[in-house]
N, C-alpha and C positions, 0 to 999 in steps of 0.2 A: 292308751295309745302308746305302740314304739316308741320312741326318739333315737335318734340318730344323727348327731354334730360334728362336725369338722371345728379343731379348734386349731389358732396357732402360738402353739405354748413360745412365751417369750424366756429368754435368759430368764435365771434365777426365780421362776417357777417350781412350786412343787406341783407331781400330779399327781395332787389329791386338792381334796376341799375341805381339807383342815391340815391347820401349821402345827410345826415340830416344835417349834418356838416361837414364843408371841415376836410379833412383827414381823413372819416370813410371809411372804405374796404365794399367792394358792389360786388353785382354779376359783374359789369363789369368789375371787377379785373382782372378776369378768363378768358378772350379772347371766351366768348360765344357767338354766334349767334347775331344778330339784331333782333328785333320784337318778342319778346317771351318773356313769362311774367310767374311768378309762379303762378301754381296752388295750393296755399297754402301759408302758411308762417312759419317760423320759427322764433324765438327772436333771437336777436344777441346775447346771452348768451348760444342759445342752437346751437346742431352740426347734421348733418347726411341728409338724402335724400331729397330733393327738385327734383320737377316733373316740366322742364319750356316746355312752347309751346305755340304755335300762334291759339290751338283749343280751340276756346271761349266758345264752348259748352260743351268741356270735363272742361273743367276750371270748370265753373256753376254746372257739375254733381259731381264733387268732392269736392265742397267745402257744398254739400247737408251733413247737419248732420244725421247719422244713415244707409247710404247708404254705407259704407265701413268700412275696418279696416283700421288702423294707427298703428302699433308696435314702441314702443321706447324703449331702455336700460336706465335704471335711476339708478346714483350710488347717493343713501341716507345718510344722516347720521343718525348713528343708525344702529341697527338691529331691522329690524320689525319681529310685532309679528303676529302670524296669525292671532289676530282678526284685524289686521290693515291692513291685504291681503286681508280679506272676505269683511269687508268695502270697500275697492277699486271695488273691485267684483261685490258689491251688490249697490255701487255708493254713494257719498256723496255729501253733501249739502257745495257749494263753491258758497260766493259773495250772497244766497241766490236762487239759483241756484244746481238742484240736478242731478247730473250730470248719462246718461245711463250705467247701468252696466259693465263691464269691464270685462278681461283677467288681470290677474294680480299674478306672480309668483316670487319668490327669486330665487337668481342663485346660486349655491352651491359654484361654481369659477366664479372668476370674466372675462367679455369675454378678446378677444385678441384685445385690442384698442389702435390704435397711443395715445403719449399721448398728454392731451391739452395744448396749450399753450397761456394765462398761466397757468401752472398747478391748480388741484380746491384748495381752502384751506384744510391745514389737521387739524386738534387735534390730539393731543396724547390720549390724554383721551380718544377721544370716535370714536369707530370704522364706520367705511362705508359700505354699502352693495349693492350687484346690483340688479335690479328686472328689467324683462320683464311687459311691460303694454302693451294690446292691447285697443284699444280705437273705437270707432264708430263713431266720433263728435270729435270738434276740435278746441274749444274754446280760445282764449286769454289765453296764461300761463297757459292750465286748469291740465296738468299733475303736475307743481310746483302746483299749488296749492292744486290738489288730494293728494298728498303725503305729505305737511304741514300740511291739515285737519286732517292724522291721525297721525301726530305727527312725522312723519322721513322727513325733509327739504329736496329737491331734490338738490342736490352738480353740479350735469353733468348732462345732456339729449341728447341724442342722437336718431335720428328718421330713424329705420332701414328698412322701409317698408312701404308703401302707395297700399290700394286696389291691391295684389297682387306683384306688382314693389319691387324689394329688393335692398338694399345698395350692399349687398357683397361685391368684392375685391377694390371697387371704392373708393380711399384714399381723405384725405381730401385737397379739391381745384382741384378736377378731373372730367370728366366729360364725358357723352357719349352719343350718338345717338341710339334712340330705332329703333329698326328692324323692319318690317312690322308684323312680326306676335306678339310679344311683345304688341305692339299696338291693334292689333282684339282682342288677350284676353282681354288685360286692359277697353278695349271698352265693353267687352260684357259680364263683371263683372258689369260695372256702367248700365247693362240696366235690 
């Protein structure tokens, strides 16, 4: 039988199920499944949905760049300015590399998030800000680096959505079983 999970990778995760070096925390932390693999990755610096499962063909159609959305919450430093929203928008050149247009908004309040541990660094001096980024592609570090290109360093990342799939109430190091119909849509979004 398929499998199909919704995970919520916590900071300082790797996503895999075996460490780089002893004593790093890994999906097998988490008492999940056997033979299921992520469709995607996350850096252990960042937090939020991971998609695992043992369908090697949905794996392949989602890690296709330009064939979905990705949504993340990014808390910045700084406050950006619109022309450094529309640049997001309108895509920037990272690594040499010009990355396809974007979704990309300021949050007026910041959302309702556990907080990280360990907390991100603060300054006093210079304030932090949230932004929704939607993405198509899904490059190495490519949201840290969208958001350095225009000048606000990304602090937090958090990845609340994948081709329809959402985070929502699922806390961090939780985890859950997609339902059959869950699955036909997610399916027949990637076709």
């Amino acid at each position: 039988m398929t499998r199909y999970i919704l995970f919520h990778k916590p900071y300082g995760v790797l996503s895999q199920f075996t460490a780089e070096v002893p004593g790093q925390k890994t999906l097998a932390d988490f008492g999940l499944p056997k033979a299921i693999y992520a469709a995607g990755r996350l850096d252990a610096d960042s937090e939020g949905l991971l998609l695992l499962t043992d369908d090697g063909a949905l794996i392949k159609k989602l890690l296709e760049p330009g064939k979905h959305e990705r949504t993340y919450l990014v808390q910045v430093e700084g406050i950006p300015t619109d022309r450094a929203v529309r640049e997001l928008e309108n895509g920037v050149t990272v690594q040499g590399y010009r990355t396809l247009p974007a979704k990309a908004r300021v949050l007026e309040v910041g959302p309702p998030l556990p907080p990280r541990d360990p907390p991100i660094r603060v300054r006093k001096s210079i304030p932090t800000t949230w932004m929704e980024l939607t993405l198509k592609e899904g490059k190495n570090r490519q949201v840290r680096r969208m958001t350095a290109a225009v000048g606000f360093p990304t602090l937090r990342l958090i990845r609340t959505a994948i081709a329809g799939l959402e985070l929502n109430a699922l806390g961090p190091g939780e985890w859950k079983e997609l339902k059959a119909p869950a699955i036909s849509e997610l399916k027949s979004m990637l076709t």
